[in-house]
VOGU-3710 file (C-alpha; in Angstrom, 3 decimals, decimal comma):
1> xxxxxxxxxx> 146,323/-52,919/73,654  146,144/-54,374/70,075  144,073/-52,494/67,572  140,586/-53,184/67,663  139,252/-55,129/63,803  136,225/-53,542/62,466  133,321/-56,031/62,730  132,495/-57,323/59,199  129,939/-54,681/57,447  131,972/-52,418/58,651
11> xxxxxxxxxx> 134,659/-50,709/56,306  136,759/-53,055/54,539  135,097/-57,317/53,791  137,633/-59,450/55,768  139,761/-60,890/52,713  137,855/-59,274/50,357  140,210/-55,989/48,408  138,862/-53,020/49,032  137,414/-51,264/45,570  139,884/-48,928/44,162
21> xxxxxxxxxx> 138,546/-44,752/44,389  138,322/-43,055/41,226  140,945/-41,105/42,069  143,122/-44,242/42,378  141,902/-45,321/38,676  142,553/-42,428/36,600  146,012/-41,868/38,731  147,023/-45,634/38,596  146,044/-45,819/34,924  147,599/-42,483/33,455
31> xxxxxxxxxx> 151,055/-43,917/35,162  150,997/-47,147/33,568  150,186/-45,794/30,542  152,458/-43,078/29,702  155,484/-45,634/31,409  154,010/-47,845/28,284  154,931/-44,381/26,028  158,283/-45,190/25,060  159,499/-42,603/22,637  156,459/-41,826/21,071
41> xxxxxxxxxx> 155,628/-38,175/21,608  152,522/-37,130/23,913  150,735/-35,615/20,989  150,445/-38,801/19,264  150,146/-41,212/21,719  146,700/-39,519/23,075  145,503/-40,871/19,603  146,082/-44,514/20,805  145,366/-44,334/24,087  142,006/-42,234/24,087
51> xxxxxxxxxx> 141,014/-44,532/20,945  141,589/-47,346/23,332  139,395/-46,286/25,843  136,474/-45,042/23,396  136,278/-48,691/22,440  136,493/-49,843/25,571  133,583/-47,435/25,938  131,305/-48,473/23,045  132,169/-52,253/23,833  131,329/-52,157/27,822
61> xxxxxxxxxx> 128,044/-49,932/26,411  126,808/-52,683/24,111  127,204/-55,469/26,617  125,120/-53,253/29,408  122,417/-53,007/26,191  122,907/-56,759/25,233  122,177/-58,322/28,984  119,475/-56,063/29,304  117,809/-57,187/26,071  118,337/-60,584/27,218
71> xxxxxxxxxx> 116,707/-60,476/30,277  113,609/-58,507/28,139  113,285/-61,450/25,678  113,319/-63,878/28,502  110,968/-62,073/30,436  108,638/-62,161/27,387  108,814/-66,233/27,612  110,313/-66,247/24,351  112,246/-69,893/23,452  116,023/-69,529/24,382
81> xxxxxxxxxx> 116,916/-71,180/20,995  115,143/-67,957/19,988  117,598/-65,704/21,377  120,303/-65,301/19,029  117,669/-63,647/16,241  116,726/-60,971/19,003  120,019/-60,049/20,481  121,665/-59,435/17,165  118,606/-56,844/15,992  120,217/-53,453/15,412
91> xxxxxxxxxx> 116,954/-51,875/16,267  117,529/-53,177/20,069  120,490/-51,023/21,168  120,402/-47,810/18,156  116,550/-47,128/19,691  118,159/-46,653/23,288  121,438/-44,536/21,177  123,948/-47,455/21,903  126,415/-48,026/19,189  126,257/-51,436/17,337
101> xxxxxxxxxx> 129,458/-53,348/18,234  130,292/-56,550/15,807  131,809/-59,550/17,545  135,290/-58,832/15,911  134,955/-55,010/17,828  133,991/-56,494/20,873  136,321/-55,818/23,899  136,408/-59,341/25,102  137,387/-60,217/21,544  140,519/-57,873/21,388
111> xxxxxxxxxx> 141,763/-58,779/25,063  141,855/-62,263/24,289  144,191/-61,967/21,499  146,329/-58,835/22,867  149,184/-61,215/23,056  148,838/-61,809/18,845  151,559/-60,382/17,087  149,017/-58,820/14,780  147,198/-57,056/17,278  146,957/-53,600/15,242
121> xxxxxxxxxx> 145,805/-55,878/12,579  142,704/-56,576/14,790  142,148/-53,031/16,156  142,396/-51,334/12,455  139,546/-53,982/11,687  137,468/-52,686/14,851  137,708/-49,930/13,925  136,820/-50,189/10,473  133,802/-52,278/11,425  132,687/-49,617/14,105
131> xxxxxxxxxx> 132,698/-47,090/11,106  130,567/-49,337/8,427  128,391/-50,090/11,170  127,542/-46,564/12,825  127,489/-43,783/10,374  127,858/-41,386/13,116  131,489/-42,713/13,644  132,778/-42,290/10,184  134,585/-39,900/10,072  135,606/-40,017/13,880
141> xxxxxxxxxx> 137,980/-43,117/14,523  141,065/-43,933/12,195  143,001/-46,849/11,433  146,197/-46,267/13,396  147,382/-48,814/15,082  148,837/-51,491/12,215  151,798/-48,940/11,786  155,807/-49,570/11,410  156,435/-46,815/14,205  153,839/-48,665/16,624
151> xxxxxxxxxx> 155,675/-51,441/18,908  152,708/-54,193/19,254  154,037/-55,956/22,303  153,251/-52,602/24,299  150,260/-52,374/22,121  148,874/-55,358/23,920  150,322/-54,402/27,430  147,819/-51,089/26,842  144,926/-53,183/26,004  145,439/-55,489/29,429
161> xxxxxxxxxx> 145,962/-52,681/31,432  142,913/-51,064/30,548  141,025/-54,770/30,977  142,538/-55,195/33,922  141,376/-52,409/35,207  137,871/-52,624/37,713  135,685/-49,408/36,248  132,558/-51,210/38,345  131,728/-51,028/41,848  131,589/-46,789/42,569
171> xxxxxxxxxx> 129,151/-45,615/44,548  126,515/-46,840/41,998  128,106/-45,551/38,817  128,252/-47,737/35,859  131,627/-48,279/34,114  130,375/-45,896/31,147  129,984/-43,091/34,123  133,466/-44,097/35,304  135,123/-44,550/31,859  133,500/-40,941/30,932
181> xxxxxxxxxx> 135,436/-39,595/33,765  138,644/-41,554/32,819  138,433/-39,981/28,961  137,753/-36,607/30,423  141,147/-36,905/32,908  143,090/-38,138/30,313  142,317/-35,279/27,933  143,373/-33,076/30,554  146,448/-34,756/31,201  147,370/-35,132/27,949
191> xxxxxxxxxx> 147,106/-31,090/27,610  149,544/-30,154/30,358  152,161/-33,095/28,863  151,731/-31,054/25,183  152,354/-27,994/26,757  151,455/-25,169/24,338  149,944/-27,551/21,517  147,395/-28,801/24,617  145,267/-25,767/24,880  143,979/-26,375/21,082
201> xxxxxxxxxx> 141,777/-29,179/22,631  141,579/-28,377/26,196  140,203/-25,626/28,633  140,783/-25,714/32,148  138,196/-27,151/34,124  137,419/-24,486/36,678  137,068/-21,792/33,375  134,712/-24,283/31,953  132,649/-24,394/34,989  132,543/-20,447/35,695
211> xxxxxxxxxx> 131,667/-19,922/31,450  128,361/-22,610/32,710  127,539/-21,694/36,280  126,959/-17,967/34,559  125,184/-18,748/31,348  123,431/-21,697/32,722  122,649/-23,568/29,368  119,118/-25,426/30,659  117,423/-25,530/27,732  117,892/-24,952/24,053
221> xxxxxxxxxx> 120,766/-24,652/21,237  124,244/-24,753/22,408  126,980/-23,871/20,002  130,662/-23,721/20,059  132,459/-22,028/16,934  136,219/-23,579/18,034  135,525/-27,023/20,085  138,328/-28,260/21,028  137,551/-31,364/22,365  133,652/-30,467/23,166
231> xxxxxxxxxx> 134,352/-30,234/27,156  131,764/-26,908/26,671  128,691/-29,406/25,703  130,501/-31,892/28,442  130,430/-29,445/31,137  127,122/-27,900/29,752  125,714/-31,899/30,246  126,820/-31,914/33,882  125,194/-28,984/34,820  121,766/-29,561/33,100
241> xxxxxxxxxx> 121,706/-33,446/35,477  123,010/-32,031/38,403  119,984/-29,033/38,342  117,521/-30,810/36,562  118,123/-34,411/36,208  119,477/-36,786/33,159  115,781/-36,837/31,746  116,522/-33,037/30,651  119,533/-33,903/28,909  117,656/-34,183/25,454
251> xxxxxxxxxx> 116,077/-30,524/26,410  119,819/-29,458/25,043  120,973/-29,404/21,393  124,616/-29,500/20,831  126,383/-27,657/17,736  130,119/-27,277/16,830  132,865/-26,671/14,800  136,549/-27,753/14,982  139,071/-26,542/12,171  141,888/-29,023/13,681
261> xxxxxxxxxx> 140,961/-32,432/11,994  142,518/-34,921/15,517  140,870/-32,488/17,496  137,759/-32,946/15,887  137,925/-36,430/16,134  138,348/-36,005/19,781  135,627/-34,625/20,129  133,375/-36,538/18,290  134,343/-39,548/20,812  133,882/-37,323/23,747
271> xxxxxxxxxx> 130,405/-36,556/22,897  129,849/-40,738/22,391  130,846/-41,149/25,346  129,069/-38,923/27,525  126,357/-40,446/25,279  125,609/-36,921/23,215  124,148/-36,524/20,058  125,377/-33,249/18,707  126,052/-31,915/15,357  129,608/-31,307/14,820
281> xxxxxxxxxx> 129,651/-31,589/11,225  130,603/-34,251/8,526  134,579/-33,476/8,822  136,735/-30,327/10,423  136,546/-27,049/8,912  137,959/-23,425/9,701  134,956/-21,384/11,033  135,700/-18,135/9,726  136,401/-20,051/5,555  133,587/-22,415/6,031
291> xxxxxxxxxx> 130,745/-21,921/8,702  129,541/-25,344/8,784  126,096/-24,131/10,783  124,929/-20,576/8,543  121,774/-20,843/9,399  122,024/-21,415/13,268  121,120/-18,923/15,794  122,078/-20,569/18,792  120,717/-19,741/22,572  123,846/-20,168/24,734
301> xxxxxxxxxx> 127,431/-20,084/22,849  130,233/-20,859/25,114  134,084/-20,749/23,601  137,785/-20,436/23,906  139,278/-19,320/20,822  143,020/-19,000/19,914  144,556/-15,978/21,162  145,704/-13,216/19,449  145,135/-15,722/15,929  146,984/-13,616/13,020
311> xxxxxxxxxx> 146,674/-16,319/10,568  143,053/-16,706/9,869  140,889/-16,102/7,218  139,629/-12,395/6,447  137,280/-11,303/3,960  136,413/-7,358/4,823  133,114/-8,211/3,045  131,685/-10,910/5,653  128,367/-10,078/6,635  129,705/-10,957/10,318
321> xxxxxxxxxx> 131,717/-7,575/10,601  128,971/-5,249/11,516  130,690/-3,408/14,036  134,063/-2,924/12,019  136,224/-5,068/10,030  138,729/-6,837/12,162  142,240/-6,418/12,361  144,261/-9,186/9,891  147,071/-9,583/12,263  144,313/-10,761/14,920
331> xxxxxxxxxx> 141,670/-12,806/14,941  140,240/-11,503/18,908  137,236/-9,537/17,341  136,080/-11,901/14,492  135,602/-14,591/17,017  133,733/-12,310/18,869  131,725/-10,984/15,848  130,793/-13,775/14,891  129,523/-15,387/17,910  127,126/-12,246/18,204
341> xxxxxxxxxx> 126,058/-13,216/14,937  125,023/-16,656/15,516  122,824/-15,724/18,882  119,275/-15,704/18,591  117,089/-12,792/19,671  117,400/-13,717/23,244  120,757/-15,562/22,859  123,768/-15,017/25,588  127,593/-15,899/25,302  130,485/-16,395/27,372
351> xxxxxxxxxx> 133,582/-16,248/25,617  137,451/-16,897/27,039  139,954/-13,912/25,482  143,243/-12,169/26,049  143,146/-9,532/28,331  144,625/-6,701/25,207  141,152/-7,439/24,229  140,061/-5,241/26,865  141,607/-2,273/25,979  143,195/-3,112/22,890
361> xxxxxxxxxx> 143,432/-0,189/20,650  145,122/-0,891/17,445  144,000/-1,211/14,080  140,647/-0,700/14,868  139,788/-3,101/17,992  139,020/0,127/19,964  136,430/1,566/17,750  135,166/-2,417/17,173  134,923/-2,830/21,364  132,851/0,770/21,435
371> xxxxxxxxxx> 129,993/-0,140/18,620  129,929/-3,956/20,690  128,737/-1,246/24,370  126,842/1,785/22,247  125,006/-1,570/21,012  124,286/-2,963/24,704  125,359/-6,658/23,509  127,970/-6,352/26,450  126,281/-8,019/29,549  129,260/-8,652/32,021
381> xxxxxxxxxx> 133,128/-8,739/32,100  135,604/-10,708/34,351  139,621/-10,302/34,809  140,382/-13,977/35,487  143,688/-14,591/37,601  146,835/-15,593/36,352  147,843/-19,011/35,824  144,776/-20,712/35,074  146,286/-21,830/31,885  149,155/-23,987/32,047
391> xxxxxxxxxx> 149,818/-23,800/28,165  149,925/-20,188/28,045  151,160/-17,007/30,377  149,093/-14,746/28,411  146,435/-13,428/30,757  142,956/-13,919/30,261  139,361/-12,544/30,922  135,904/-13,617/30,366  133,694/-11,796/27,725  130,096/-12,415/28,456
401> xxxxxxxxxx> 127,391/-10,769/25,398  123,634/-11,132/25,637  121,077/-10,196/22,560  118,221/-8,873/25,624  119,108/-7,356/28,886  115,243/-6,054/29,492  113,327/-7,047/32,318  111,788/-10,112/30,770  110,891/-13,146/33,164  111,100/-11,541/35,954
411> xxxxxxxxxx> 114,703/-10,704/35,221  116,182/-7,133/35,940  116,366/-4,367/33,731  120,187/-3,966/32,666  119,783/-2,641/29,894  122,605/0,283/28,895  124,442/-1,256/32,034  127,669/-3,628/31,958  129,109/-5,679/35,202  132,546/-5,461/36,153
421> xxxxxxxxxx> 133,949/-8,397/38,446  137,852/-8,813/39,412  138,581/-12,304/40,396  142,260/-11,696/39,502  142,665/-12,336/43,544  141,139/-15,552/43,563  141,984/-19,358/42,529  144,112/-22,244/44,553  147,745/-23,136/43,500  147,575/-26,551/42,101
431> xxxxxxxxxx> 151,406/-26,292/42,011  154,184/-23,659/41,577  152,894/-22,849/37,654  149,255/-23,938/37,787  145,692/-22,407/39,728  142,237/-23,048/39,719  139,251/-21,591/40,890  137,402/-23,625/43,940  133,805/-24,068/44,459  133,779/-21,229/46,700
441> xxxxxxxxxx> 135,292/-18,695/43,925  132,814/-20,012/41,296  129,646/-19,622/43,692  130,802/-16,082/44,479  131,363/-14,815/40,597  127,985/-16,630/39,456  125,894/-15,899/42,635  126,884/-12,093/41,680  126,117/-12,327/38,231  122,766/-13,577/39,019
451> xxxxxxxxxx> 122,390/-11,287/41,723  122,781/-8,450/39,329  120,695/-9,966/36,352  118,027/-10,917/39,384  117,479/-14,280/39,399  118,658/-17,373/38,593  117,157/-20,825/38,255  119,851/-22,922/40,264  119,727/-21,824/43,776  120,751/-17,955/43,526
461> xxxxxxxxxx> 117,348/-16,645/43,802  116,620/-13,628/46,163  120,124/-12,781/46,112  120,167/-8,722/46,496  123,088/-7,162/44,687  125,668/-4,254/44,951  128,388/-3,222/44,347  131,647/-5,049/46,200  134,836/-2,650/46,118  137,635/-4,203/44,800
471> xxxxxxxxxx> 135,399/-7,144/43,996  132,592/-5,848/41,120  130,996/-2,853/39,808  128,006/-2,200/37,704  128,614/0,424/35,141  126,577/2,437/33,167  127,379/3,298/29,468  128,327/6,874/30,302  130,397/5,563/32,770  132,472/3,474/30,203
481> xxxxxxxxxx> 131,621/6,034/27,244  134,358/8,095/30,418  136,937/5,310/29,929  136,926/5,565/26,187  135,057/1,800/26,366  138,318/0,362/27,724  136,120/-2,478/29,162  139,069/-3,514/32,267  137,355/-4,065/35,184  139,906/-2,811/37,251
491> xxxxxxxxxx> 139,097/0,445/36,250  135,910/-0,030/37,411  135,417/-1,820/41,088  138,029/0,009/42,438  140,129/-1,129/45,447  139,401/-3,521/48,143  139,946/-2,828/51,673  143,813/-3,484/52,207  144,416/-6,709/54,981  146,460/-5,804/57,443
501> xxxxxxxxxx> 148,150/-9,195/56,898  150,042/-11,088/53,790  148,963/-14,626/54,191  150,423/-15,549/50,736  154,166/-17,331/51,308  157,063/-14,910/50,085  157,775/-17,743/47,746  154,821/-17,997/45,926  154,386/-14,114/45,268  157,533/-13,786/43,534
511> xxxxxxxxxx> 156,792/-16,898/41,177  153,464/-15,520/40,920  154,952/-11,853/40,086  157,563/-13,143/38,200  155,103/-14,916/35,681  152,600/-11,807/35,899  155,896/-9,425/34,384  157,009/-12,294/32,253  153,366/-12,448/30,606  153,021/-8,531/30,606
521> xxxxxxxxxx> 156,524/-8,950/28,584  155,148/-10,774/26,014  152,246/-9,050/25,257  154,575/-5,957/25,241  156,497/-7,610/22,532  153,415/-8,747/20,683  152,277/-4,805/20,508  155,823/-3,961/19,557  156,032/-6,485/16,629  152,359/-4,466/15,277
531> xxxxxxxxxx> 153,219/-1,106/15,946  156,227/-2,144/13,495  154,161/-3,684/10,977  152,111/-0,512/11,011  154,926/1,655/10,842  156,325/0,131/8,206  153,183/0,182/6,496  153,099/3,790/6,142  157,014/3,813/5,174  158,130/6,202/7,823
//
C-alpha cells in the first residue's frame, strides 16, 4: 500500500516549506559563511561576520520597536500624516533599551545595495552612525569593512546570506531570541577554528553552566575580572529567566573587564544583544595595571583566567596580596587574590584554573593556597575531566571561594569545612578531541553542592547529603591541614567501587590516555622550565 499523507494541520502545510530548526540555521549559516572566508584567517573574519550579525541585530530590534510604536500612535487616534514626528522620537525605543537605528543603518537599507561596489563604504557609515547615535556603542563597533584586503563582492554575498536567512517562525521566539542564539554559536565556533587564540574569548559551554548552576547568580552584582566575550553574564541571564522569569533580569547587575581590546568589543555586542546593560568600562584594560571597578564588591564573580599567565603585571605592594605575594612567572594566585578582594561580605566565586593550582608548590603558591583554607574563604573544589577545552590540554579544576559559610538563611553551617567532588569520570565525547558535561553530570555536581551547603533555591531543596566514594568528600581543615593544603580532590573522596565491566571503546581510552600523558607532559615541562629559573637564580 502507498504511504498514507498526513491530513493538513497535521505536520508539514501541503506546499507550504517546512520552517527550518535552529539547529538547521546556525549549521546552514556557519557553512556558507566560512565557504565565503576565502583566505582571510578565522581570527579576523569573526570581526566581519559577528559585526554583521550585531547589526542585523540592532536593525531587526528597531523595526520590532518601530511597528509597535506605530500601532500605539494609531491606537491613540492620532492623524496618520502625524506619524512620521512620533516614529522618529528617540525617546520611543531608548525608554524600552532599543538602540536608535538611522535609515542609512537600517538592514533593509544595506541589503538593497549589497550588490554596490562600495558596499564597505555603506557599512563603515552604519557603523559610524550607530556610534554618534548610541553612546553606549562607541567604543564597541569599528570601521572595518572599506579595507584593500576585504573582497566586496563576497562582502555582499555575506550580507544576502544573512537576509536570506528566516530567523522568524520558532516555537514563538522572536528573531532577536534566535539571532542571540546565532551570535552565541558563532562565537563558539569561531573558538575551536582559532584553536589556542579561541579560549581568550570563549569558555566551553557545559563549564559555564556548572560555574552558574553552583553559584546561582539570582540577584545582585555580578563581576567578571577577564570577560572574554561576557558568556558568564550570558549564561548568568539564562539562568535567572529560566528560574525566575525575564522580569528578574534587571534584579542582576553586570560588571567586567577585558584587557584584549577585539575581545572587548565582543563582548560589548554580546551583552546588546542579549539586551544587557552592564558596565564593562569605557575601553579594554589589564585588570591587574588598571582595575577599572576599585570600588566594587561584587556578590557572585564567575571567571576563566589565562593559565599559568607569566607575563602580567606585579607590584609586591598591591593591597590585593594579603595572603602572599604571587609568584612573577604566574599569574594563578593574583587572579585568585584578587577576586577574593572584590567579594562583598557575603560574596561567593567560582573560578576556572589549572589543576598545578591545586597543589602547586613553588615560589610561594603553597604557602598562598594554605592562608586562602586557615582563612575558610575555600567553599568547594572540583577536578573537571579532561578535554573540556579544545584550545588547551592543560587540565583544569573549578575553584569555588565564599566570604560566609555560617548557617545564615537557613543554610548549613560549613564553616572550617571544604567539599571535594571528582567529576574527572564524567562528560560525553563530542568527538575524538572534545567532551562536555550533559545535563545529567551538571544536576549531579550542583544538586551535591547544594546538598552540602543545604539548600538551594532552584529545585535542590531537601536534598540530604554525604559523602559519595570516589565521587565527593567533605573535609575538615585538619583534614587538609594532613595533606599540607594540597587542595586535589582525589586525595580526598577516595575510590569508587570498581565495575566489573569497561564500557568505554579500547579506542577512545587510549586517545583519551594518550592526551591525559601528553598534558601531564607539558605541565612537567612547564615545572622544569621554573625549577631552572630558580636554580639559576641562586647561581648553583
Amino acid at each position: 500500500m502507498p504511504p498514507r499523507k498526513k491530513p493538513a494541520g497535521q505536520g508539514e502545510l501541503p506546499g507550504v516549506a517546512p520552517v527550518p530548526t535552529l539547529s538547521d540555521i546556525k549549521d546552514t549559516l556557519w557553512k556558507a559563511a566560512d565557504k565565503l572566508r576565502g583566505s582571510m584567517d578565522a581570527a579576523q573574519y569573526k570581526d566581519f561576520v559577528l559585526s554583521l550579525v550585531f547589526l542585523k541585530y540592532v536593525s531587526d530590534t528597531f523595526e520590532e520597536q518601530r511597528e509597535e510604536v506605530r500601532k500605539k500612535i494609531l491606537d491613540a487616534g492620532i492623524p496618520e500624516e502625524q506619524l512620521d514626528t512620533f516614529l522618529e522620537d528617540k525617546d520611543y525605543y531608548e525608554g524600552d533599551r532599543v538602540f536608535w537605528v538611522p535609515e542609512q543603518a537600517r538592514w533593509s537599507y544595506l541589503s538593497e545595495n549589497s550588490k554596490s561596489a562600495g558596499i564597505g563604504v555603506l557599512l563603515d557609515a552604519a557603523m559610524q552612525v550607530l556610534m554618534d547615535e548610541n553612546p553606549p556603542l562607541r567604543a564597541a563597533l569599528k570601521k572595518i569593512f572599506n579595507q584593500d584586503n576585504v573582497d566586496q563582492r563576497r562582502l555582499g554575498q555575506l550580507i544576502d546570506l544573512i537576509s536570506n536567512t528566516q530567523f522568524t517562525g520558532h516555537q514563538g521566539r522572536t528573531a532577536r531570541d534566535v539571532l542571540g542564539e546565532v551570535y552565541e554559536y558563532f562565537l563558539e565556533k569561531f573558538a575551536r577554528a582559532e584553536g589556542k587564540r579561541g579560549g581568550e574569548f570563549y569558555t566551553p559551554g557545559s563549564v559555564v553552566k556548572l560555574l552558574v548552576e553552583v553559584l546561582e547568580p539570582f540577584k545582585g552584582r555580578i563581576y567578571d575580572p577577564c570577560c572574554g566575550s561576557g558568556g558568564m553574564f550570558v549564561q548568568a541571564e539564562k539562568f535567572v529567566e529560566q528560574h525566575r522569569g525575564k522580569n528578574h533580569l534587571a534584579d542582576l547587575a553586570i560588571y567586567g573587564q577585558e584587557a584584549n581590546e577585539r575581545t572587548w568589543r565582543l563582548a560589548t555586542m554580546n551583552l546588546a544583544i542579549h539586551n544587557l546593560r552592564g558596565d564593562l568600562s569605557s575601553r579594554w584594560a589589564d585588570t591587574f595595571y588598571s582595575d577599572k571597578h576599585p570600588d566594587l564588591k561584587a556578590d557572585y564573580i564567575l571567571a576563566n583566567p589565562p593559565f599559568n599567565m607569566s607575563d602580567w603585571h606585579r607590584d609586591p605592594e598591591d593591597p590585593r596580596w594579603r595572603f602572599g605575594v604571587p609568584p612573577a612567572g604566574n599569574a594563578n594566585f593574583a587572579w585568585m587574590q584578587h577576586i577574593i578582594y572584590k567579594l562583598g561580605e557575603r560574596g561567593a566565586a567560582g573560578v576556572v584554573m589549572a589543576n598545578g593550582s591545586m597543589s602547586s608548590k613553588q615560589s610561594g603558591e603553597g604557602d598562598i593556597r594554605a592562608n586562602l583554607v586557615e582563612n575558610d574563604l575555600v567553599s568547594c573544589m572540583i577536578a573537571l575531566p579532561p578535554q573540556l577545552f579544545r584550545t588547551t590540554q592543560i587540565p583544569a579544576c573549578l575553584w569555588f571561594f565564599a566570604k560566609d559559610k555560617s548557617a545564615r538563611d537557613g543554610h548549613t553551617d560549613r564553616r572550617g569545612q571544604v567539599l571535594f567532588i571528582d567529576a574527572r569520570a564524567m562528560g560525553t565525547m563530542l568527538d575524538r578531541t572534545e567532551r562536555v558535561l550533559t545535563e545529567d553530570d551538571l544536576r549531579k555536581i550542583s544538586d551535591a553542592y547544594h546538598a552540602w551547603r543545604g539548600t538551594s533555591s532552584a529545585g535542590a531543596e531537601n536534598l540530604t547529603y554525604e559523602n559519595v566514594p570516589g565521587f565527593c568528600y567533605s573535609a575538615t581543615r585538619d583534614e587538609i591541614r594532613e595533606h599540607d593544603h594540597i587542595l586535589t580532590p582525589g586525595r580526598y573522596v577516595g575510590a569508587a567501587e570498581q565495575a566489573d565491566t569497561d564500557d568505554e571503546p579500547i579506542a577512545d581510552k587510549i586517545n583519551r590516555l594518550t592526551k591525559e600523558l601528553f598534558a601531564h607532559f607539558d605541565e612537567s615541562a612547564r615545572l622544569e622550565q621554573v625549577i631552572r629559573e630558580q636554580m639559576e637564580r641562586l647561581d648553583v
